[in-house]
N, C-alpha and C positions, 0 to 999 in steps of 0.2 A: 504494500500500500504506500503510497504517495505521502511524504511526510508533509505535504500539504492540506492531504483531506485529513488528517487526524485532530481530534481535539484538542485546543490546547488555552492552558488557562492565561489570565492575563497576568499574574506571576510568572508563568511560566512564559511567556514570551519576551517579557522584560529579562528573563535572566540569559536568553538566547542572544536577543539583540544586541549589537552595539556593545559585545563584551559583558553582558550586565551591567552595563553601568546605568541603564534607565531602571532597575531594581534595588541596585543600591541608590539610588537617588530618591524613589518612592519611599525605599524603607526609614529614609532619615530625615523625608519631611512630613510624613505621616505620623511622629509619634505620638502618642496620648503621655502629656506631662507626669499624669498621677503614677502610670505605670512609671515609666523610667526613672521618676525622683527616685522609686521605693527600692529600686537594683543597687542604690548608693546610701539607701538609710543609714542614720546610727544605728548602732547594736551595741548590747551588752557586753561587758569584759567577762573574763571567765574569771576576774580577782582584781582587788582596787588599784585603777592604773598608777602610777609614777611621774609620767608623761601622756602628751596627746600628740605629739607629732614628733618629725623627724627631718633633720637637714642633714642631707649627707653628701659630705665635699669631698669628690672621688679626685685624686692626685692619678690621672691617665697617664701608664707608663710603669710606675714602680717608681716612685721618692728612696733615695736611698737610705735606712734609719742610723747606717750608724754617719753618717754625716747632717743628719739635724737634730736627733733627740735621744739616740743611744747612744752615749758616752762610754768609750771603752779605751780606757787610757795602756793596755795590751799592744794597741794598736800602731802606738806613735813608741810602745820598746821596742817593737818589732816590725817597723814600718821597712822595707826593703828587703827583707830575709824570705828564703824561698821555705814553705811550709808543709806539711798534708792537710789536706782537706779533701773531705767526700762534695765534688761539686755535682749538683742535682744533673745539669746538662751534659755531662759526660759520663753520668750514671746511667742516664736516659738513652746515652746515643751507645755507648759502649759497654753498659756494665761494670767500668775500671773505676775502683773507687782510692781514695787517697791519694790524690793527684798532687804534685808540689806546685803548689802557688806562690806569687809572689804579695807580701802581706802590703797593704797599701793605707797609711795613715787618714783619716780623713781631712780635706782640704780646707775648713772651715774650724774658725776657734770656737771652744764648749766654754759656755759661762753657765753659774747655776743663777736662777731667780724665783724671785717673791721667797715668802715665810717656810716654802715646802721644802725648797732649795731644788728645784726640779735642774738637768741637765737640758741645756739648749744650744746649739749651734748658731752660729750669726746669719746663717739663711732665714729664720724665724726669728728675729729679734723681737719685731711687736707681736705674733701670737705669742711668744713666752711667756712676755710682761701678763699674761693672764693664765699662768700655770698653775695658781693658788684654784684655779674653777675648772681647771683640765686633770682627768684621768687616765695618764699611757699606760697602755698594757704593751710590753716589752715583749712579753710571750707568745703574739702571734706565730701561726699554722697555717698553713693552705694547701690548697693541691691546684695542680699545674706547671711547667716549667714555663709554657710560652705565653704570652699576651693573651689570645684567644680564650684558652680554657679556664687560665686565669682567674680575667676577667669575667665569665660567664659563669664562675662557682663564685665570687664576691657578692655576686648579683644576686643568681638564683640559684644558691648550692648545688649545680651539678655542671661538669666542666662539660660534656658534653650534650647530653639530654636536653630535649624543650622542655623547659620547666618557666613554671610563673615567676616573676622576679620579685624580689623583697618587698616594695615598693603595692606591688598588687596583692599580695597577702596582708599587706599593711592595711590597703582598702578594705579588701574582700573579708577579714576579719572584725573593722572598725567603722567602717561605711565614710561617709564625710560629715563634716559641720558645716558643710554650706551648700547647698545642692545648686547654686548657679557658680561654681567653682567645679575642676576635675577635682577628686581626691590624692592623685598622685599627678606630679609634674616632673616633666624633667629639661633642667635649661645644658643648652646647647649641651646634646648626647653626641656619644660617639658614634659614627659610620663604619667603625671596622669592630674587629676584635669582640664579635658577637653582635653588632649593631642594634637593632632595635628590642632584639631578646633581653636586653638588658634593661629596658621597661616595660618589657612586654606581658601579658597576660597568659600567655600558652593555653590551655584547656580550662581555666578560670575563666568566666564570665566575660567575653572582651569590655565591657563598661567599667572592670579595673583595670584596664593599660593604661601607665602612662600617657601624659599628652607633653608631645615633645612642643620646645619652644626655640628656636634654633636662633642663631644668631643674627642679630640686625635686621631680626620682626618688630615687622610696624604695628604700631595700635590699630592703625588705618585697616589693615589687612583681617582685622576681626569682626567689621561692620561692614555691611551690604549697600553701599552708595549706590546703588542704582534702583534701587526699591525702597519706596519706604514702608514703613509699619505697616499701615493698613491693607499695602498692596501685598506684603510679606503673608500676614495673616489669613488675608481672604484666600493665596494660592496653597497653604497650608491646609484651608479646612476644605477646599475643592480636593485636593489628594488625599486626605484621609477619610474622607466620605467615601471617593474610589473604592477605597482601599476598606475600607469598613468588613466585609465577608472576610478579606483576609485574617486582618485582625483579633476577630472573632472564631477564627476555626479551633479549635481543639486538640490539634496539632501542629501548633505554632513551634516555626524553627526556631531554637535560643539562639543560633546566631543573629538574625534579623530581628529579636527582643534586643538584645546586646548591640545591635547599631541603633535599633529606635533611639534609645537612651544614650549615644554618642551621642547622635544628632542632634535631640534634643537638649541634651547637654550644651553644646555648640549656638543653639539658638536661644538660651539664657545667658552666654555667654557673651553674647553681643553688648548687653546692658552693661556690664559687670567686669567682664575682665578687662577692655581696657582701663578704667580708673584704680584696678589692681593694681599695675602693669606698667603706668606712668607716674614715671620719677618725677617728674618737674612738680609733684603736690609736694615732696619735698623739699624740708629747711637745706641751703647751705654750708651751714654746719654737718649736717647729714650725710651729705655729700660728701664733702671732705673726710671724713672719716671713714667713707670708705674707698679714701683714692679715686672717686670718679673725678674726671677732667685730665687725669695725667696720663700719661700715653701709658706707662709699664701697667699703671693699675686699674685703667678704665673699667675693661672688659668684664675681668674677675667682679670688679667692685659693684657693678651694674646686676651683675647676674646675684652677689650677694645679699645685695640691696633690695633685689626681686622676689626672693628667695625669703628676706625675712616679712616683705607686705602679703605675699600667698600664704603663709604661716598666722599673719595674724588675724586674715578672712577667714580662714579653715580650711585650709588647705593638708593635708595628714602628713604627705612626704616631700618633698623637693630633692630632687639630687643635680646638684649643680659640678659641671665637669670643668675640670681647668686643663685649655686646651692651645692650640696653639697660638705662642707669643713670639715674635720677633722672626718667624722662620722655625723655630725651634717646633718640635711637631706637640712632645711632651716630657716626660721625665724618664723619658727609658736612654740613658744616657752610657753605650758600652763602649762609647771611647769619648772624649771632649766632655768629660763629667764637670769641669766648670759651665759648663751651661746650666748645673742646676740652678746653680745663681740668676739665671735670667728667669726661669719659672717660679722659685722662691719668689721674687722681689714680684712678678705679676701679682700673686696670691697673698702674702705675707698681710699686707698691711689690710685689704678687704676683710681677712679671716677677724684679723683682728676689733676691726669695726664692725662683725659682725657679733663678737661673741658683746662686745660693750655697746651695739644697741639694743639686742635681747635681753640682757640682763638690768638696762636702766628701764626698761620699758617694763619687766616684770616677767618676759615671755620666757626668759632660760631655764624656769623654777619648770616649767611642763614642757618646754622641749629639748630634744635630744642632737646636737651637735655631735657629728661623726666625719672626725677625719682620716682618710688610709688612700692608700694603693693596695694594688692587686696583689703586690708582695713587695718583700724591701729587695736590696742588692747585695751583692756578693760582699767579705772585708777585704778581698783580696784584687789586683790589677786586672783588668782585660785588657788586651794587648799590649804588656807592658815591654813592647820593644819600643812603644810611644809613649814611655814615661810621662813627657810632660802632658799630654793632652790622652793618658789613660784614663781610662771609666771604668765600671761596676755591672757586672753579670747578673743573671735574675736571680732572687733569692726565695723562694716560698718557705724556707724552713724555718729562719725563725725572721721576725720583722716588728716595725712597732705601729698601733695605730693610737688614736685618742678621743674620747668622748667628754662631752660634756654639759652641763644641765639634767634635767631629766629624773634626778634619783638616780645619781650616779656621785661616786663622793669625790671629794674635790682637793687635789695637791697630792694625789695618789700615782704613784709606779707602782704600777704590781706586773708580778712576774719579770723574767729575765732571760736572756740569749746568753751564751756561753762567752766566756772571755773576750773573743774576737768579735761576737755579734753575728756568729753563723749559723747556730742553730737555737731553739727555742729550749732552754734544761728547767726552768723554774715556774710552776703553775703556770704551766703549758694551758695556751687559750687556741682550740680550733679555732676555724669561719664558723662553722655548725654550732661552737658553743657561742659566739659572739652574735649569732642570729637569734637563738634560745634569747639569749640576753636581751637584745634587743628589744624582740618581741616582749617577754617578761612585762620589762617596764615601762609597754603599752596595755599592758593587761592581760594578754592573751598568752595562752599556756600553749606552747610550740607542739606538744605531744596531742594537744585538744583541736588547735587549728588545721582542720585536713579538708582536702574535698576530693569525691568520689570520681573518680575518670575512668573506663576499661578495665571496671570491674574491683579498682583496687582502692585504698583512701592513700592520698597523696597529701605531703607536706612538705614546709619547707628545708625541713632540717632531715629529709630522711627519715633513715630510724638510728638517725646520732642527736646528739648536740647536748649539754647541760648550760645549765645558767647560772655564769659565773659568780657566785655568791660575794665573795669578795670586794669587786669592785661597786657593790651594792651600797648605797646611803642608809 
């Protein structure tokens, strides 16, 4: 038979046509608001939350720790002398373990600060200054050697699998506090090294994926100049009228529930997120503190800035990436490790304005400031026949990262790397238990947070992860 004379529905031919893109068009200006708010309600905690949100400032690349906050004075006895170490990359490629490396000082001087006496590098001079309300855990873990897998187990604990990413289990557990807001954002994401998985939704709901916000978006570009309201309106309830039988079927596909509720998402955001979204509301001073106007710290300082007004709408997670500056791609630096000074100095002084406008404002007591890379670097030289302009190999084994606000206690090192800063020996902290963590002190019990996919209950932490008691308020 003629696939002409066959019946076919008007779903069904919108998804034929034109790629489907006349189906996806229907499905996201048809929604019914009641439905989609209720895909992002709040919900109950499984235990009294800590925190209600999350800012997490992803260092793209791997920050080296023992050159800005693991202090390993080993380093500088033994700075030039050929050593063994087990390097994860030539485990990887050859199985030979105990390779003689060449030990490599770090390039920057370590001063202690504030009442804690915390160690700090001169890459971070102004985040230091606020170490008395920062918590390092020295004892990071991870799995991965390269960028890719990395990355996509910081995210969404599993280096290679599609899995939901932190970000959307954050949602999908806690819902939003603003429903003309996404619940997770994410400002200028990465394009590689897992690209969009890394706010993405996987087999969750798509109404918890991130909504990326890429660099040098216009306000402009969130509002419909060519329609106004009423004509917006009237073509709105002319397609969901159409569409009304669909609607109402019985067996309605959860993916086109899950774009209603983008789109309509998207069409209360019109109202709303620009005035999020635009700096110019405000002070001067504001500005300035977080480095916008000056070329190193514009960028960072802007997205920081942005970062803290979607936090204080109700926004659940932000993850803002620090990406490229001056040519420099990011901090994965295995030869010309002076350049991390050019990444530092982008980031340094925003972080800093970030953690002292959340904290005068009242907002750091419930949020959760998290800063890391994917893993730290090596203690030892890559290509050190380039002495002067040698760099630092991957490290997942042990690394540092840091949090802070949130019920999390404050002027704390916990845990520790080995002598040189190569592996992780002292209350050793997985990803897995740092997610637990995480989670925790949003309220939600990592072992309770699961959702059911092909038969099985999925979470984010696997069947690992503990939550680290210690660095608990």
């Amino acid at each position: 038979m003629s696939p002409f004379n066959q019946s076919i529905s008007r779903r069904g031919a919108l998804q034929k046509a034109a790629c489907g893109f006349g189906s996806l068009a229907l499905a996201g200006l048809c929604a019914d608001p009641v439905r989609a708010a209720n895909l992002l309600a709040g919900k109950s905690t499984h235990h009294r939350p800590r925190a209600k949100r999350i800012i997490f400032l992803f260092m793209q690349g791997g920050p080296s720790h023992v050159d800005t906050f693991d202090y390993k004075p080993a380093l500088y006895e033994n700075d030039g002398k050929k050593m063994p170490f087990d390097d994860a990359r030539t485990i990887a490629k050859t199985g030979k373990s105990a390779t003689s490396e060449l030990v490599m000082k770090p390039m920057w001087k370590y001063r202690q600060y504030g009442e804690s006496g915390r160690w700090a590098s001169d890459l971070f001079r102004e985040t230091a200054k606020h170490s008395d309300d920062l918590t390092f855990i020295h004892s990071m873990h991870s799995e991965g050697v390269a960028h890719g897998p990395a990355t996509l187990f910081l995210h969404c604990g599993s280096t290679n699998f599609t899995r939901p990413s932190l970000g959307s289990w954050v949602t999908y557990g806690l819902g939003t506090e603003n429903e003309n807001l996404p619940g997770f954002v994410s400002l200028a994401p990465l394009t590689s090294s897992g690209g969009v998985r890394n706010y993405g939704s996987a087999f969750l709901p798509a109404a918890h994926q991130g909504t990326a916000i890429r660099k040098n978006a216009t306000i402009r570009n969130l509002r419909n100049a060519d329609l106004s309201k009423n004509e917006q309106l009237r073509q709105l309830q002319f397609l969901n009228n159409l569409n009304a039988e669909q609607l109402k079927s019985e067996n309605r596909d959860s993916e086109l529930e899950s774009l209603i509720s983008s789109y309509e998402l998207a069409w209360r955001m019109q109202n709303n997120a620009p005035y999020v979204l635009d700096l110019s509301k405000e002070t001067p001073g504001t500005l300035a503190m977080y480095g916008i106007g000056e070329k190193a710290t514009d960028d960072f300082g802007r997205q920081c800035l942005m970062a803290r007004r979607l936090c204080e709408n109700g926004v659940r997670f932000v993850q803002v990436t620090s990406g490229a500056t001056d040519g420099v791609s990011n901090w994965d630096q295995h030869s010309k490790l002076p350049q991390h000074a050019t990444q530092a100095k982008a980031v340094d002084r925003p972080i800093a304005g970030l953690l002292q406008d959340l904290k005068q404002r009242g907002l750091l007591e419930d949020t959760i400031v998290w800063w890391s890379g994917e893993f730290g670097r090596a203690p030892y030289a890559q290509n050190p026949s380039e002495k002067k302009v040698a760099g630092r190999d991957h490290n997942a084994n042990g690394f540092t990262t840091w949090l802070a606000g949130g019920g999390v206690k404050s002027g704390l090192a916990y845990g520790a790397t080995d002598e040189f800063g190569h592996k992780a020996v002292e209350d050793k902290v997985h990803m897995h238990d740092l997610h637990a963590t995480l989670l925790h002190l949003l309220g939600l019990d990592h072992e309770q947070l699961t959702y059911r996919y092909a038969g099985r209950d999925f979470r984010l932490t696997d069947v690992h992860g503990e939550v680290v008691q210690g660095i608990l308020a």
